[in-house]
Each structure stands twice: as C-alpha cells, then as structure tokens.
C-alpha positions as CSV (number, residue, x, y, z in Angstrom):
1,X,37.2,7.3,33.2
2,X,36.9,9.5,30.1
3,X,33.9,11.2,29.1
4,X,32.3,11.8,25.4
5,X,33.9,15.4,26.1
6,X,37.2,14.3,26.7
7,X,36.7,12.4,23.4
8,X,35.4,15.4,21.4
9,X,38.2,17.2,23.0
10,X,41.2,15.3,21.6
11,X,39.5,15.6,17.6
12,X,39.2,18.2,15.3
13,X,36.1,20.4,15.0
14,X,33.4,18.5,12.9
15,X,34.7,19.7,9.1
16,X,33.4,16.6,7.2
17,X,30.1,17.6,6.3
18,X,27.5,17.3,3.2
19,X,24.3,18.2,2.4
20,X,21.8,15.2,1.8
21,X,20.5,16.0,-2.2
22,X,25.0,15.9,-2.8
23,X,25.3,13.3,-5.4
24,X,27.0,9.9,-3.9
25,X,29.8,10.6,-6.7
26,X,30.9,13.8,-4.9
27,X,30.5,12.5,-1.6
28,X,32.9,9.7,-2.6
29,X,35.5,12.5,-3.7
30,X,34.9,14.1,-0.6
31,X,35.3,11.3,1.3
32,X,39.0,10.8,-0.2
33,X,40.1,14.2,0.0
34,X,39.1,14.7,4.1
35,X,41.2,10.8,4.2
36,X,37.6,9.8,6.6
37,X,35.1,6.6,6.7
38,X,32.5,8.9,6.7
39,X,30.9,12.1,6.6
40,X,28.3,13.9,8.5
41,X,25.2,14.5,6.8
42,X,23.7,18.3,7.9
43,X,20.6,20.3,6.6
44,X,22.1,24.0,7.2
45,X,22.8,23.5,11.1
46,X,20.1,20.2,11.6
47,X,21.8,16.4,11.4
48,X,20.3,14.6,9.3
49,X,22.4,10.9,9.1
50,X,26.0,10.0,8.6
51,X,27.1,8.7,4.7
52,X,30.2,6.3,5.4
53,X,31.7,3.6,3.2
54,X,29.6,0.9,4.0
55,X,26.0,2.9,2.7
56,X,28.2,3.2,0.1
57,X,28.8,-0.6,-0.7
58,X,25.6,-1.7,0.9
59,X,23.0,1.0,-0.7
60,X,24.5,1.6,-3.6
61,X,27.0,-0.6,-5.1
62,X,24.7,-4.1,-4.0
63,X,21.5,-2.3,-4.6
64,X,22.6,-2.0,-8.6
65,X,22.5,1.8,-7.8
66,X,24.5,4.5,-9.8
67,X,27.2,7.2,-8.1
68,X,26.0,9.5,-10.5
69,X,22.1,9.6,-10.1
70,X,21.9,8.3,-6.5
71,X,21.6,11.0,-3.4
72,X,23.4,11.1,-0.4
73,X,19.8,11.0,1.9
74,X,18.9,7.8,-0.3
75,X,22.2,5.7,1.1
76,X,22.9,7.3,4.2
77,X,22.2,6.0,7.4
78,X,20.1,7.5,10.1
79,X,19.3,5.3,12.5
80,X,22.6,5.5,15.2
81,X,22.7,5.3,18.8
82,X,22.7,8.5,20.7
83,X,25.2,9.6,23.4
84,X,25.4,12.6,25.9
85,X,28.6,14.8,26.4
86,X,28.9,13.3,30.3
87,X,28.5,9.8,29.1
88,X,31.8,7.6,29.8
89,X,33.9,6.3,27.0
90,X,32.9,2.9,28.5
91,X,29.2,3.1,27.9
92,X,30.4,4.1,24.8
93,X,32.3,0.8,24.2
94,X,29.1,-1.1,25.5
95,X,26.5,1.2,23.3
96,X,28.9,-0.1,20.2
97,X,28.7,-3.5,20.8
98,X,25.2,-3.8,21.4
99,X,24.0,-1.9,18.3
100,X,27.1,-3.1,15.7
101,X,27.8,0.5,15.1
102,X,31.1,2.2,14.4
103,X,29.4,5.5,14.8
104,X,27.6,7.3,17.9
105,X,26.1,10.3,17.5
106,X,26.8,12.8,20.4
107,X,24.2,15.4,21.7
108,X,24.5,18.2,24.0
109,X,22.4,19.1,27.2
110,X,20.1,21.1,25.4
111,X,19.6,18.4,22.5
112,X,21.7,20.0,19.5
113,X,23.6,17.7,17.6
114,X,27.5,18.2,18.9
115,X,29.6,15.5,17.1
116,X,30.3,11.8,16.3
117,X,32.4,9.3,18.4
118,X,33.6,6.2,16.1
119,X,34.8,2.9,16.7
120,X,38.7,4.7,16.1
121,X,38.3,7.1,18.9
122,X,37.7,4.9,20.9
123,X,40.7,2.5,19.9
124,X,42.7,5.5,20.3
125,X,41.7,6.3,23.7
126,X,42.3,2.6,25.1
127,X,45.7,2.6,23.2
128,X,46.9,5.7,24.5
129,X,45.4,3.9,27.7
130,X,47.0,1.4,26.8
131,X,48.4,0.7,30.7
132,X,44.5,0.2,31.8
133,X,43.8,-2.5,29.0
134,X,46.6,-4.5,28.5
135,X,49.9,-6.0,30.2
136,X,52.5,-3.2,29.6
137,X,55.0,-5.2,27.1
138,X,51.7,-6.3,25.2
139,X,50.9,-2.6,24.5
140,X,54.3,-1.5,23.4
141,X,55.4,-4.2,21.2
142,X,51.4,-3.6,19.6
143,X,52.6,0.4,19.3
144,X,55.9,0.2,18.1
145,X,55.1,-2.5,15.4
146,X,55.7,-1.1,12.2
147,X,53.7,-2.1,9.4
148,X,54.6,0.3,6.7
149,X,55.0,-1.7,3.4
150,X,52.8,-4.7,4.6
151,X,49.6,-5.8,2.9
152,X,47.2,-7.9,4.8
C-alpha cells in the first residue's frame, strides 16, 4: 500500500504559500495564477492554516466580509487532521471521511510541518491504481472519457 511519502513523492515541492496578514484579494489572485484550491498559510518556516476556496465563500463572501479589508488568518482554516510520512494512503482515505476534509496536513518524525495531501491525490493515486479499485473496463472507459467542451 502507498505511504503519505509515496504521495509527497509523486507532487511538486510545496510552492503555494502566503503569509497570514496577505489581504484575501491577493490570495484570490494567487490562488488563480498557481491554478490550486488552496494555499498553504506559513509564518516564515511555521504553518499556520491552509486558505482554500471554501474559507473563501464560507468566511468571507456569506460572512458579508470584504476581499479588500479582510486577512488571510481571519478566513483561513486551521483546524485539519494531521498525518505522519509512514501513514498509508488508506488511513488517509479513512482520516478524510471521518473529518469531511479535502486537506490533511502531513508532519514529519521530528514534528515539522512537511506538506499537504488532498482529496485529488488521493483520486489520483486510486486512478492510477485504478486495477486495485475497480473492474478493469470500468477504469478505462472512466480514463479515456473525454470531457473537453462539456459543462456540467
């Protein structure tokens, strides 16, 4: 079975960072221009929460709040599960579903904030899995669909 490591492995080194007093405007620029859900929230080299599209909707947009005035520490969230770099991509599945998140945050041995495993690596890793998850037709008809030019 995979590992969180094996996970981190296959992604690029964490680039989508911001500093918590960032103004939600430019985090929502930023957020475009890496083409991510979400960013990493870092004080210097100390995590502090992850800003995604949903604090976006649900802590500023429904909260009456303004892009312009609001920080990224006021919407951000903070309080994620927690994973270790030996920890199977199967706990990781189960983690997930019992907390609702679409984010894990991944520690090393020695405590220091290493990465985050979403919801889409982990779709990745049982599609490219895909002979472990599902009948093998299934899976290939489900990969080779293309969907360009379709709005759902």
């Amino acid at each position: 079975m995979k590992t969180v490591q094996d996970i981190l492995n296959s992604k690029q080194k964490v680039f989508n960072t911001i500093g918590p007093d960032t103004l939600v405007i430019d985090a929502l620029v930023q957020l475009n221009s890496v083409n991510l859900s979400y960013l990493i929230v870092m004080d210097g080299d100390r995590y502090k929460g992850i800003f995604s599209e949903r604090d976006y909707t649900r802590n500023v947009i429904l909260k009456g709040r303004s892009s312009n005035s609001t920080t990224v520490k006021e919407a951000m969230t903070v309080d994620l599960p927690m994973v270790t770099l030996s920890d199977s991509a199967e706990s990781c599945i189960r983690l997930m579903n019992a907390h609702k998140a679409r984010y894990l945050l991944v520690y090393d041995n020695e405590q220091r904030f290493t990465g985050v495993v979403t919801i889409h690596d982990i779709l990745r890793l049982v599609l490219s899995s895909k002979e472990d998850f599902f009948e093998h037709s299934m899976a290939g008809s489900l990969l080779e669909d293309d969907e360009s030019g379709r709005i759902f």
